[in-house]
Backbone bond lengths (Angstrom), bond angles and torsions (degrees), N, CA, C in turn:
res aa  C-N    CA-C-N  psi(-1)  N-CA   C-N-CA  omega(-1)  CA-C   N-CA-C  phi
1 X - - - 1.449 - - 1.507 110.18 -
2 X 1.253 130.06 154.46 1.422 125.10 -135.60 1.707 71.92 -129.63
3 X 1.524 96.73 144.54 1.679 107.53 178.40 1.622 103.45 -97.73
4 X 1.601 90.66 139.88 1.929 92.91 -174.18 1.574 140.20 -67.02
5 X 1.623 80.74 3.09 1.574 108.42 -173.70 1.526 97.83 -88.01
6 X 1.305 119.80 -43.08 1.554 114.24 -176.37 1.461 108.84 -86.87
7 X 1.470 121.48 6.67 1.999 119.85 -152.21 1.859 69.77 -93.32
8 X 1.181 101.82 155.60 1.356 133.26 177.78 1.609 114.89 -130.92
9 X 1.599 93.61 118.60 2.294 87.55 175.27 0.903 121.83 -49.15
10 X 1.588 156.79 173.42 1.227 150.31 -139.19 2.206 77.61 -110.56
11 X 1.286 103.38 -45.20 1.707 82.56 -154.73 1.619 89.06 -67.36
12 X 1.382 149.76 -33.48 1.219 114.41 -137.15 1.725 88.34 -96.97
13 X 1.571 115.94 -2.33 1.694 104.19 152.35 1.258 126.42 -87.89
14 X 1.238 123.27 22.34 1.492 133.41 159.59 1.289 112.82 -104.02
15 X 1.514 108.74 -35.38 1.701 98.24 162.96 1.344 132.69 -81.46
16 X 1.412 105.86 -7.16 1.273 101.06 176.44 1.526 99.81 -91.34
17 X 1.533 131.71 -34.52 1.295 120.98 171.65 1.819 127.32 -25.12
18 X 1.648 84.00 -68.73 1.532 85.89 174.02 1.600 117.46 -87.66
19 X 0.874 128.34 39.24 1.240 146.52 169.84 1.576 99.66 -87.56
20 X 1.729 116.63 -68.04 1.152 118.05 -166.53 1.352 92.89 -83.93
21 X 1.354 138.71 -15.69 1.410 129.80 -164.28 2.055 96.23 -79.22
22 X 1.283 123.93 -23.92 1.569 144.62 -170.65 1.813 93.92 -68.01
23 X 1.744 91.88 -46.42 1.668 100.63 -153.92 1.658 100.58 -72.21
24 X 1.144 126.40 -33.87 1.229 143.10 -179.47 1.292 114.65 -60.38
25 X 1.577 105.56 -52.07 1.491 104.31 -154.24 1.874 96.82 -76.66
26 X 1.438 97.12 -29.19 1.533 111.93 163.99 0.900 138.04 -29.35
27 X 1.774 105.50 -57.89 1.511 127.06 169.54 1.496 114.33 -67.57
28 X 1.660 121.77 -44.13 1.054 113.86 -171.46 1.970 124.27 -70.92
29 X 1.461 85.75 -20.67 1.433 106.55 -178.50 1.798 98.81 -62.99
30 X 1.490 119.16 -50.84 1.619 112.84 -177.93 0.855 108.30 -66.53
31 X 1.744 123.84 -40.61 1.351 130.33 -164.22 1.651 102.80 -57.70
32 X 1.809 116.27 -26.79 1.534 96.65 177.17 1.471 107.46 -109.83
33 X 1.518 135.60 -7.38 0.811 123.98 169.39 1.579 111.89 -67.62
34 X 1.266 131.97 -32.41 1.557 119.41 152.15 1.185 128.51 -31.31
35 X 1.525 100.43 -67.88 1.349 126.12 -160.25 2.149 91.96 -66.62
36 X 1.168 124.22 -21.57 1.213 109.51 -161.91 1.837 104.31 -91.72
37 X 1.557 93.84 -38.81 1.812 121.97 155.89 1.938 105.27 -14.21
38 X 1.542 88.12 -85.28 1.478 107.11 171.55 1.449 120.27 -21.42
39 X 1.543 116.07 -68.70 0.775 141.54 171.03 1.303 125.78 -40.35
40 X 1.330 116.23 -37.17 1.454 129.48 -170.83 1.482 101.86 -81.21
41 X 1.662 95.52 -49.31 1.631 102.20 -179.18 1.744 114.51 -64.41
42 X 1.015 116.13 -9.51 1.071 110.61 -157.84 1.925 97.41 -96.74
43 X 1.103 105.56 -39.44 1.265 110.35 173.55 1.225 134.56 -89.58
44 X 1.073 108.99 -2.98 1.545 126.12 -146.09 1.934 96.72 -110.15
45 X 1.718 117.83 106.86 1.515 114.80 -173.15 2.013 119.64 -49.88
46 X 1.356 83.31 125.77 1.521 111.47 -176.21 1.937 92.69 -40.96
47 X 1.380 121.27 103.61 1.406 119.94 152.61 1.637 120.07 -40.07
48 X 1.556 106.36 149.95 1.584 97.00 -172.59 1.646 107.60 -93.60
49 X 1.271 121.08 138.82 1.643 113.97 -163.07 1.878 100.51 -80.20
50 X 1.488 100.72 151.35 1.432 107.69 177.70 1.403 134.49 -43.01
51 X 1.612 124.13 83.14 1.846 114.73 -147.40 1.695 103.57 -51.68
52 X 1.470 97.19 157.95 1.565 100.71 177.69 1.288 87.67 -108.22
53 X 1.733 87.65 133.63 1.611 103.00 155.63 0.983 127.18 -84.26
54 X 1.249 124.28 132.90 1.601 137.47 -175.23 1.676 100.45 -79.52
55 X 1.467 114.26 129.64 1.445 94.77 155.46 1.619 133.14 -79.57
56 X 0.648 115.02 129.96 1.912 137.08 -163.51 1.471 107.45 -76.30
57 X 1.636 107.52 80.39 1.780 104.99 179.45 1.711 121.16 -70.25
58 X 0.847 108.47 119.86 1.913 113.11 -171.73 1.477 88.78 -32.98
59 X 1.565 119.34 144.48 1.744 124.33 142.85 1.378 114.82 -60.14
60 X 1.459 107.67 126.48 1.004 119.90 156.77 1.786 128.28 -54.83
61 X 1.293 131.85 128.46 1.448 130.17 169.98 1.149 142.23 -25.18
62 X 1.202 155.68 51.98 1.207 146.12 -149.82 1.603 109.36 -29.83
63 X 1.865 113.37 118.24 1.036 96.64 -171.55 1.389 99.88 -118.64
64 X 1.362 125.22 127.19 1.849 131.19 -167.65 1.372 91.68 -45.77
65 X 1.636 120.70 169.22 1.467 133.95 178.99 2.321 80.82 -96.78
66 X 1.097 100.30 146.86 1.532 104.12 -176.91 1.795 92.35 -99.49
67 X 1.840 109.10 128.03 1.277 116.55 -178.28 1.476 116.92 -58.55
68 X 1.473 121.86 141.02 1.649 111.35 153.04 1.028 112.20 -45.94
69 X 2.150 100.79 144.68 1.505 102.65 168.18 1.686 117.93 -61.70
70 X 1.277 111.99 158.96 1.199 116.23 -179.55 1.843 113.37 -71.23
71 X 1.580 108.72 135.85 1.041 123.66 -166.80 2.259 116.79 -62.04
72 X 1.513 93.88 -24.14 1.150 89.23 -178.30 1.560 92.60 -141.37
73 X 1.871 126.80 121.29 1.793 109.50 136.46 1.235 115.85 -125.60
74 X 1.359 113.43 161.45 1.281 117.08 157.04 1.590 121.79 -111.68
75 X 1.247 118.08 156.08 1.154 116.50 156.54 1.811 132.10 -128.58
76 X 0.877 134.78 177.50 1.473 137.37 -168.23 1.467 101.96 -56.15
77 X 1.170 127.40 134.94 1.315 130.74 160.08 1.467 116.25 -71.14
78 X 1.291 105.87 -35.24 1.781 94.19 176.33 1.791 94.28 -123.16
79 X 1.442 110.65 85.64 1.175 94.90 169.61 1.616 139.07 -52.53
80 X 1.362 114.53 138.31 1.283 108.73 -170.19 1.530 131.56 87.59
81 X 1.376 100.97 -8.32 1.550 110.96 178.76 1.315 112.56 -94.12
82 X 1.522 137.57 166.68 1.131 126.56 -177.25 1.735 106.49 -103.36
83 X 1.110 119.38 176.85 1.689 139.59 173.92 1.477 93.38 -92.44
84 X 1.261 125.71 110.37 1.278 118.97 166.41 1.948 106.48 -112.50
85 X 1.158 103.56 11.98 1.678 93.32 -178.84 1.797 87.72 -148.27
86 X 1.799 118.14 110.60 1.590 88.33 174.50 1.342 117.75 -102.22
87 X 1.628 122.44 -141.14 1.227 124.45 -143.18 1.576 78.56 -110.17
88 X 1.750 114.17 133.66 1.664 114.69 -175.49 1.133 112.33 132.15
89 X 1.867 100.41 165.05 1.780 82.52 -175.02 1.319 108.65 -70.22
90 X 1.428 103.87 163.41 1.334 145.32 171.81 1.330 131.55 -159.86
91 X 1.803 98.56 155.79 1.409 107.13 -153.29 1.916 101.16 -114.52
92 X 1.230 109.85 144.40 1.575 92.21 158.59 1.987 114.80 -126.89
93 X 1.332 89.82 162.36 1.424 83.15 -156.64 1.523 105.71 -57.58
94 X 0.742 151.22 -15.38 1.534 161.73 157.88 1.477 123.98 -57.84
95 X 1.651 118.39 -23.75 1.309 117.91 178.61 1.223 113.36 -100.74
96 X 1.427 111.14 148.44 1.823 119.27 162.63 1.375 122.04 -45.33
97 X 1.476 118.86 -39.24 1.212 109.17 -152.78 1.737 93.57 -151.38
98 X 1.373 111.88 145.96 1.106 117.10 -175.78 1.910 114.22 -80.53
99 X 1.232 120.90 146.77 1.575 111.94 -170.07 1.544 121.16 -146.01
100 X 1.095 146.57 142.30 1.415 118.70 -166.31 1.279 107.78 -73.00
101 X 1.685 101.53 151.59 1.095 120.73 147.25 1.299 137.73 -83.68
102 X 1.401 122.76 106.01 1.258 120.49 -154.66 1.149 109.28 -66.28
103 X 1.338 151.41 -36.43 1.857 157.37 -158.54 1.472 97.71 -132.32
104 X 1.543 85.25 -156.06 2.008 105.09 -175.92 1.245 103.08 -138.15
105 X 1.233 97.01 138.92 1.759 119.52 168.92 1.574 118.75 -89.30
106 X 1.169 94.04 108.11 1.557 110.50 -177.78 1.403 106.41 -90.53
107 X 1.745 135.36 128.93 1.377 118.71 176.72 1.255 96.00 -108.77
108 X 1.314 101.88 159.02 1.677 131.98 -158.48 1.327 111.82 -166.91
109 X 1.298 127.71 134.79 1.453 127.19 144.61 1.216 128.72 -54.01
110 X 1.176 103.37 138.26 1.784 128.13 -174.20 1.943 92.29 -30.38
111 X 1.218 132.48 130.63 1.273 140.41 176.13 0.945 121.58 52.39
112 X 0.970 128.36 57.73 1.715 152.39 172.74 1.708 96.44 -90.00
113 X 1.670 110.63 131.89 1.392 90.19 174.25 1.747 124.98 -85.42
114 X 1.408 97.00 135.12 1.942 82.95 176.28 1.516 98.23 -103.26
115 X 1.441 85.96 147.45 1.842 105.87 -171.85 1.910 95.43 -117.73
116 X 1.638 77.81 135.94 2.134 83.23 168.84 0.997 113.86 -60.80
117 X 1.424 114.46 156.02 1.672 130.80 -159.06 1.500 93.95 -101.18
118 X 1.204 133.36 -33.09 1.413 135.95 166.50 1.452 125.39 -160.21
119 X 1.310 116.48 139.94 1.633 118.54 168.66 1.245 120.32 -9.75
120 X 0.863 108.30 145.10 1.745 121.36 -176.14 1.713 110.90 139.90
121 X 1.302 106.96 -174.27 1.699 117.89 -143.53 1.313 83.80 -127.09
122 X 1.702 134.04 136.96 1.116 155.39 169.43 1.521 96.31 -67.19
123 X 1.729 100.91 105.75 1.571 109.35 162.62 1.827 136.74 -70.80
124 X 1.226 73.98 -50.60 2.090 93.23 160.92 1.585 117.75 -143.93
125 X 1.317 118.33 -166.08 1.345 135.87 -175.36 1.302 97.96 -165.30
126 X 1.075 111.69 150.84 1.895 111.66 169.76 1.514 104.24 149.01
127 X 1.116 97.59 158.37 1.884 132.70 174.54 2.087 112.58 -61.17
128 X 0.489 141.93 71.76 1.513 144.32 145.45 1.592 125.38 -44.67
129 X 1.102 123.59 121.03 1.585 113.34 178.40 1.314 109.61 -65.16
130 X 1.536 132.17 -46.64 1.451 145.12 -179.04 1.671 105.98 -74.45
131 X 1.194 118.41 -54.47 1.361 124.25 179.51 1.635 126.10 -83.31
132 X 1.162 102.91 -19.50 1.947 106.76 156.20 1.584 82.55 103.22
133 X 1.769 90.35 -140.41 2.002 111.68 167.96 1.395 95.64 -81.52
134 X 1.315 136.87 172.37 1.578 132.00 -148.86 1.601 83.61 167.59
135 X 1.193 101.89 141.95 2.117 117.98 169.51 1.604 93.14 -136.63
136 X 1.129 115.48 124.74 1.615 121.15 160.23 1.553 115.09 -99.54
137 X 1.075 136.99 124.93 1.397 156.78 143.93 1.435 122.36 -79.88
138 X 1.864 101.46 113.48 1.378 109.80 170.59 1.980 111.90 -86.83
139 X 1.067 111.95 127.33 1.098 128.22 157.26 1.816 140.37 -72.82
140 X 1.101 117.07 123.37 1.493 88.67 -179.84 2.159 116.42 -64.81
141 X 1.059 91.91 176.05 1.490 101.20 173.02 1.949 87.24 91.43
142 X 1.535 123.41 -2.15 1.606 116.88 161.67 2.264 84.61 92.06
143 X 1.043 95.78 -0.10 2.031 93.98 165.92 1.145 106.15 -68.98
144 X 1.521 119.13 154.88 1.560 135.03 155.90 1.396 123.39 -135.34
145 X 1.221 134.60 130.81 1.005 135.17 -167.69 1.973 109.29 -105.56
146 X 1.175 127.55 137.07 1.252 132.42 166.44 1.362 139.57 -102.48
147 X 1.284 131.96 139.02 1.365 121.92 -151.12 1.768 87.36 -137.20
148 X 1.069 125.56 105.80 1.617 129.13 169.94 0.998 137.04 -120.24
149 X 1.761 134.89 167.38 1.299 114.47 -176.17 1.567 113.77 79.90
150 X 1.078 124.79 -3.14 2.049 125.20 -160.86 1.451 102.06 -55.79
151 X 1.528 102.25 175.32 1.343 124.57 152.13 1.722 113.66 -55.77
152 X 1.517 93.11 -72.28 1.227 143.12 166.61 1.855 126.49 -169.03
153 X 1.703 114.67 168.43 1.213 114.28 -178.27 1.714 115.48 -68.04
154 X 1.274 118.28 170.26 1.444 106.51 -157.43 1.636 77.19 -94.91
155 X 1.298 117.67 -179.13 1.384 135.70 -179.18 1.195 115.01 -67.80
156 X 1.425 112.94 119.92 1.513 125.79 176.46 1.605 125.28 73.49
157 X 2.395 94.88 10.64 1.868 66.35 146.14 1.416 111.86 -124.37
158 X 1.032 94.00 179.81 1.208 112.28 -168.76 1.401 118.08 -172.35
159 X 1.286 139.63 176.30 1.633 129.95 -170.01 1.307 115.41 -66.63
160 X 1.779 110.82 129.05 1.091 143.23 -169.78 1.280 119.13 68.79
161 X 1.440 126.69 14.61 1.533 136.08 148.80 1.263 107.94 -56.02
162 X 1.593 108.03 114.49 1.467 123.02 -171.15 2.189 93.38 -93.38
163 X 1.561 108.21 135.42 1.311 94.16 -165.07 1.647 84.08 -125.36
164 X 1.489 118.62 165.11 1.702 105.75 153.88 0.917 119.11 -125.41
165 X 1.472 140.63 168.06 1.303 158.79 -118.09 1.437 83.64 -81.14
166 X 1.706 129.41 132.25 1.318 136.66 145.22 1.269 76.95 90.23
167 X 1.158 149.56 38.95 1.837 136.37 121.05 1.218 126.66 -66.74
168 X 1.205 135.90 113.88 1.783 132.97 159.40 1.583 127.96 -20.00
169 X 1.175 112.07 69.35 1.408 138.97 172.75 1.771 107.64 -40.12
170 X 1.338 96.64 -64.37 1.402 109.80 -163.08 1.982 128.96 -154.62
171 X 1.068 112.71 168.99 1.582 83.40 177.08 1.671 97.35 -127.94
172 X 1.566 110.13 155.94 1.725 116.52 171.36 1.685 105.48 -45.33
173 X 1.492 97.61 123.50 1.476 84.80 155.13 1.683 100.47 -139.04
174 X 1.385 119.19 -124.25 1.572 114.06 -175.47 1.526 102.43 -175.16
175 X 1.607 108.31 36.78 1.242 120.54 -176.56 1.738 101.71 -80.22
176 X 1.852 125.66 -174.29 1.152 123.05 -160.29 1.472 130.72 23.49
177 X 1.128 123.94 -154.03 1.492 119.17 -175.37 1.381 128.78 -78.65
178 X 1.268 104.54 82.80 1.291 118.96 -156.88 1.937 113.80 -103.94
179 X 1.338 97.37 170.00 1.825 76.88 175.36 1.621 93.71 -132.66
180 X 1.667 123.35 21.14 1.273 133.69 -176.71 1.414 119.63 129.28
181 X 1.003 116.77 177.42 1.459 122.14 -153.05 1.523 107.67 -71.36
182 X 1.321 120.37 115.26 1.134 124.64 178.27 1.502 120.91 -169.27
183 X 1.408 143.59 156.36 1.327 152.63 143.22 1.551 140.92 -36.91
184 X 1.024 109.02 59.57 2.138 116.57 -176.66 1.756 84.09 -55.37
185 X 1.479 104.40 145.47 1.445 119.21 174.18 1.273 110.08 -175.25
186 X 1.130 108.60 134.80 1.832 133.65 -141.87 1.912 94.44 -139.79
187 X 1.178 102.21 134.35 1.178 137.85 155.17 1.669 130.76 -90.06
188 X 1.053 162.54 91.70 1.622 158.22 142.11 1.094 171.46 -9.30
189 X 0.623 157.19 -13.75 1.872 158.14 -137.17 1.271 110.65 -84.26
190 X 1.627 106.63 84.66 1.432 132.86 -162.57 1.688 117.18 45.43
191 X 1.710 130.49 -84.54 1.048 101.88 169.56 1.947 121.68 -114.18
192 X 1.388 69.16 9.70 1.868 90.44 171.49 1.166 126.06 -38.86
193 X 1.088 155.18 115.18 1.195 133.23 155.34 1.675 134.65 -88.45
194 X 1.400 128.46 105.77 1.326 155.24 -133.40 1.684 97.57 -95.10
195 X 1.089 130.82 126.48 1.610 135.38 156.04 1.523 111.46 -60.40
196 X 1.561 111.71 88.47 1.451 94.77 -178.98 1.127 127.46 -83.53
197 X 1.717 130.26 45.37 1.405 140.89 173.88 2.266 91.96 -77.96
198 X 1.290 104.70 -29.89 1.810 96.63 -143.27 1.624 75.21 -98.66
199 X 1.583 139.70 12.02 1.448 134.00 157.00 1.779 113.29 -93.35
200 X 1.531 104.94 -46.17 1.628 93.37 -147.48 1.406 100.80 -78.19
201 X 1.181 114.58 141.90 1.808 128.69 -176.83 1.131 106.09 78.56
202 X 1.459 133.08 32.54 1.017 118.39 154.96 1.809 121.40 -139.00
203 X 1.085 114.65 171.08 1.658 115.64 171.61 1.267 109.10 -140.46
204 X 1.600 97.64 153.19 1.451 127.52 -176.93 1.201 117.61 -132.05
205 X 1.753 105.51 128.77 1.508 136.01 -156.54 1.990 88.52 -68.19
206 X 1.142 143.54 -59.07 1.355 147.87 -165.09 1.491 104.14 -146.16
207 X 1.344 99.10 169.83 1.669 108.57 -153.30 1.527 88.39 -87.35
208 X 1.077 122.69 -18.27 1.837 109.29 175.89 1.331 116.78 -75.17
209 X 1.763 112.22 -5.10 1.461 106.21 174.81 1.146 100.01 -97.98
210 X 1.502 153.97 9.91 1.624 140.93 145.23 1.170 119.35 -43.40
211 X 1.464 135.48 117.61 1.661 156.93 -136.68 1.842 79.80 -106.51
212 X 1.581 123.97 57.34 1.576 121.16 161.68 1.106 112.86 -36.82
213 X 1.107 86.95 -69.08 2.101 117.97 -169.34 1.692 97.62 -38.72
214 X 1.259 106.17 -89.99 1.578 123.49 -176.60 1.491 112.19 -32.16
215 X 1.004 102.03 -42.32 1.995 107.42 -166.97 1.975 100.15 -101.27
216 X 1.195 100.58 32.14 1.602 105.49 179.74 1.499 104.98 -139.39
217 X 1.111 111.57 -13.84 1.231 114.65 156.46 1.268 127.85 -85.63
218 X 1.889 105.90 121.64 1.276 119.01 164.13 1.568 137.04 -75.36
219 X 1.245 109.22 125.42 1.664 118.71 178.69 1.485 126.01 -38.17
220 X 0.865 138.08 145.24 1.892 122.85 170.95 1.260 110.53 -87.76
221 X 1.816 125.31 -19.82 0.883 118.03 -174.13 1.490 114.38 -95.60
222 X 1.389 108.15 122.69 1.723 135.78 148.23 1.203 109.41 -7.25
223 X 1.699 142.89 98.32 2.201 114.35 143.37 1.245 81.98 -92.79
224 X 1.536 73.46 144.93 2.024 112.36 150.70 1.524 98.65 -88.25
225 X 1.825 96.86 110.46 1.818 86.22 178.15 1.422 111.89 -80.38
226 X 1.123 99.35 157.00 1.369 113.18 178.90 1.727 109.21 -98.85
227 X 1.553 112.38 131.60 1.588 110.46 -143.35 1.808 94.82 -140.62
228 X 1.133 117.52 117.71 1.215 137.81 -168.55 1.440 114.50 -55.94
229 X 1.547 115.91 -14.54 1.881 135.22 -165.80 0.964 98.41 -160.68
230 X 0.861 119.22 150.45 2.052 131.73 -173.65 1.613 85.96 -127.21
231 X 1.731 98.36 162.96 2.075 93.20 -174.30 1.671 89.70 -93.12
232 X 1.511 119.45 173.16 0.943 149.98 175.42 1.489 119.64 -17.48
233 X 1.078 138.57 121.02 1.294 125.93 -154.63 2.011 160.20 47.75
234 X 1.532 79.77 -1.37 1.299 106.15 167.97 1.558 105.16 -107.39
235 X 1.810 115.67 140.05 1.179 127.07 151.02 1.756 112.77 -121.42
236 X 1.791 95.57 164.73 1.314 113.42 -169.36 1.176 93.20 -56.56
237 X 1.328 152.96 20.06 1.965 146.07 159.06 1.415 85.12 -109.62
238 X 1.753 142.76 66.23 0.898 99.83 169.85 1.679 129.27 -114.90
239 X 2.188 80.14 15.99 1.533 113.62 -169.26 1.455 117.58 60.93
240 X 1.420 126.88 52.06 1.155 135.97 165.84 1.586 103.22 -62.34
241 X 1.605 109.87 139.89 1.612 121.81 -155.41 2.097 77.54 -134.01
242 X 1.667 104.38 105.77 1.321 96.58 147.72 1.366 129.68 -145.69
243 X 1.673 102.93 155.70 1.520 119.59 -153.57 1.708 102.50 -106.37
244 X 1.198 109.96 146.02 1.360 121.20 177.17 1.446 108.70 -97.72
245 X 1.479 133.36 120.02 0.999 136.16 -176.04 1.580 108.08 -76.96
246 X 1.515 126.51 -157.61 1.341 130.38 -171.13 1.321 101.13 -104.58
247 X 1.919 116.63 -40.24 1.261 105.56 -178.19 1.791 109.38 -75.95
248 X 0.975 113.13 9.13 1.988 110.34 -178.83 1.235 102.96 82.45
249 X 1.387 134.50 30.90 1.624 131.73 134.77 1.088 121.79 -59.83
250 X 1.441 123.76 -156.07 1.171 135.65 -169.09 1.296 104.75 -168.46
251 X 1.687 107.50 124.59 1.681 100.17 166.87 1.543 99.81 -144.73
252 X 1.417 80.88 133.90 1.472 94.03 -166.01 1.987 98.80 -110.07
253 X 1.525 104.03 147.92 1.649 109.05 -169.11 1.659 90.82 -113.97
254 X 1.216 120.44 152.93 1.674 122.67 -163.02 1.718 85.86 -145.07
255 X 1.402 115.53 102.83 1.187 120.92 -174.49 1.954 99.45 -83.69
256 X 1.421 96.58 135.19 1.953 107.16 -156.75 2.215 87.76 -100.54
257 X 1.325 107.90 113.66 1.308 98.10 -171.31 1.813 93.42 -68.30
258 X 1.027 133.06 167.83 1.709 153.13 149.21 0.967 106.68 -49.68
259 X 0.843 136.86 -158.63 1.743 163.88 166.70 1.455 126.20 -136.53
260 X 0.643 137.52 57.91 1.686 156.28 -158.80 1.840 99.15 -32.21
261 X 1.749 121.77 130.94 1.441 115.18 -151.22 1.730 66.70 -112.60
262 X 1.490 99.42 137.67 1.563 110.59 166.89 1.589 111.49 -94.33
263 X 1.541 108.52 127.95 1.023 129.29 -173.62 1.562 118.07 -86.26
264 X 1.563 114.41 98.65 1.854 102.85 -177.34 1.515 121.59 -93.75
265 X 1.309 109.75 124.31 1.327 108.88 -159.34 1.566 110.75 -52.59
266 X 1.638 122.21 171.45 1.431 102.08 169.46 0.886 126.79 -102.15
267 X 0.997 119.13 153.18 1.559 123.73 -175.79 1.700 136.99 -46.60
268 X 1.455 113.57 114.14 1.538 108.59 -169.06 1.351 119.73 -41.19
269 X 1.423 107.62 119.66 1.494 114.58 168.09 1.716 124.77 -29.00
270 X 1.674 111.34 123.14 1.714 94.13 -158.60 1.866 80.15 -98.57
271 X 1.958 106.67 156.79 1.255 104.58 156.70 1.990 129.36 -72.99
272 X 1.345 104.52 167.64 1.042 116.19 -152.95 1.615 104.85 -91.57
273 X 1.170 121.35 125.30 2.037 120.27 -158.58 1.807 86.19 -105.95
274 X 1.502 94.08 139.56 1.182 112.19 179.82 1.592 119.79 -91.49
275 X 0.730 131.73 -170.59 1.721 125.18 167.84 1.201 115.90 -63.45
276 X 0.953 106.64 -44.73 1.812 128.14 -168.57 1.391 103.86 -81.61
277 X 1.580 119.55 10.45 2.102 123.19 164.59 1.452 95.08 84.47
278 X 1.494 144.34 -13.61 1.252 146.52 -176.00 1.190 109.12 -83.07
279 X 1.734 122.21 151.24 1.513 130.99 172.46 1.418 103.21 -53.80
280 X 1.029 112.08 -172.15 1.867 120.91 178.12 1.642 88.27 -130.96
């Protein structure tokens, strides 16, 4: 027998019927709208996601690596002047025999400034009988450069005055054995003597690109220099006669004119005075 506390009226067990029958149909309805969800996603092609734009930094320029300066240049000591005597044998009209010339003769007026051909440290200064006033410059790479013939040295160098390229070395003068005002200039490689045509105006990347070889070689051919003063009693008529020997010297003969002895006639026979103050 059913207790009256739990008996239920017929309607409020019809409302509770579909009450749970509401809750159900409820559940089953999400239970497939999930389940159908799934489904959709699962089959359904992957959309493509929104691309990110990158911001786009301009290229930079390609910028060359900038070369080391070059290890060795020189330049002209008297810029702008010409070589009028070069590096080789040579003869002067006054000598026997032709002999090298170790450098180049640059002409210039008396105090013209000469500027060093490259960096380096003043080795000497001094008086030479053949070379006049003279400044030597050591170079690295064991080069030396020569400056001869001067006025004098420019102010303040002197040994171990470090100078750089296109400094006032020295000025033209026409001191030692000179034939007029001009620039002797010598090139090096310790006691070598170097043709400095294959140095000046130019530079070199490393010391293995210095043209040794090339600029150490001597010419076969002879100048007759051409010399601004002839010495004492000789002129340019003075018929210099020269002969090329077998070994490729030169000897030249310099015919010495006399002096011509003037002859005074003698004197006309005088007549002969008698005692008597009369001729004879």
């Amino acid at each position: 027998m059913i207790s009256k506390t739990l008996a239920l009226p017929p309607q409020h067990l019809r409302v509770a019927f579909f009450t749970m029958l509401g809750v159900a149909a409820m559940a089953g309805t999400l239970n497939g709208a999930l389940a159908l969800g799934e489904r959709v996603a699962r089959t359904a092609p992957a959309s493509d996601p929104t691309p990110v734009v990158a911001p786009v930094e301009p290229k930079a320029e390609a910028v060359e690596p900038t070369p080391p300066p070059p290890a060795f240049q020189f330049d002209a000591p008297l810029p702008g002047r010409v070589v009028n005597s070069p590096f080789g044998l040579r003869q002067l009209p006054w000598e026997e025999n032709g002999r090298l010339h170790e450098g180049v003769d640059i002409a210039a007026p008396s105090g013209a400034l000469v500027k060093v051909a490259a960096d380096g440290v003043v080795k000497a200064t001094g008086i030479s009988p053949t070379y006049g006033r003279y400044v030597q410059v050591l170079h690295k790479g064991g080069l030396t450069t020569l400056y001869a013939h001067l006025a004098k040295p420019a102010k303040n160098v002197k040994r171990g005055t470090y100078l750089h390229r296109g400094d006032t070395v020295a000025f033209v003068g026409n001191s030692g054995r000179s034939t007029g005002s001009h620039l002797h200039f010598e090139i090096r490689k310790g006691d070598k003597a170097l043709n400095p045509t294959f140095f000046l105006g130019r530079s070199f990347a490393e010391a293995s690109d210095l043209p040794l070889k090339a600029a150490g070689r001597v010419p076969r051919k002879v100048h007759v220099a051409t010399v601004s003063k002839w010495p004492p009693g000789m002129t340019a008529k003075g018929g210099v006669k020269v002969a090329r020997l077998k070994n490729g010297r030169v000897r030249a003969s310099i015919p010495v004119a006399s002096t011509p002895v003037a002859t005074v006639p003698a004197p006309a026979a005088q007549p002969a005075i008698g005692s008597n103050g009369l001729a004879i």
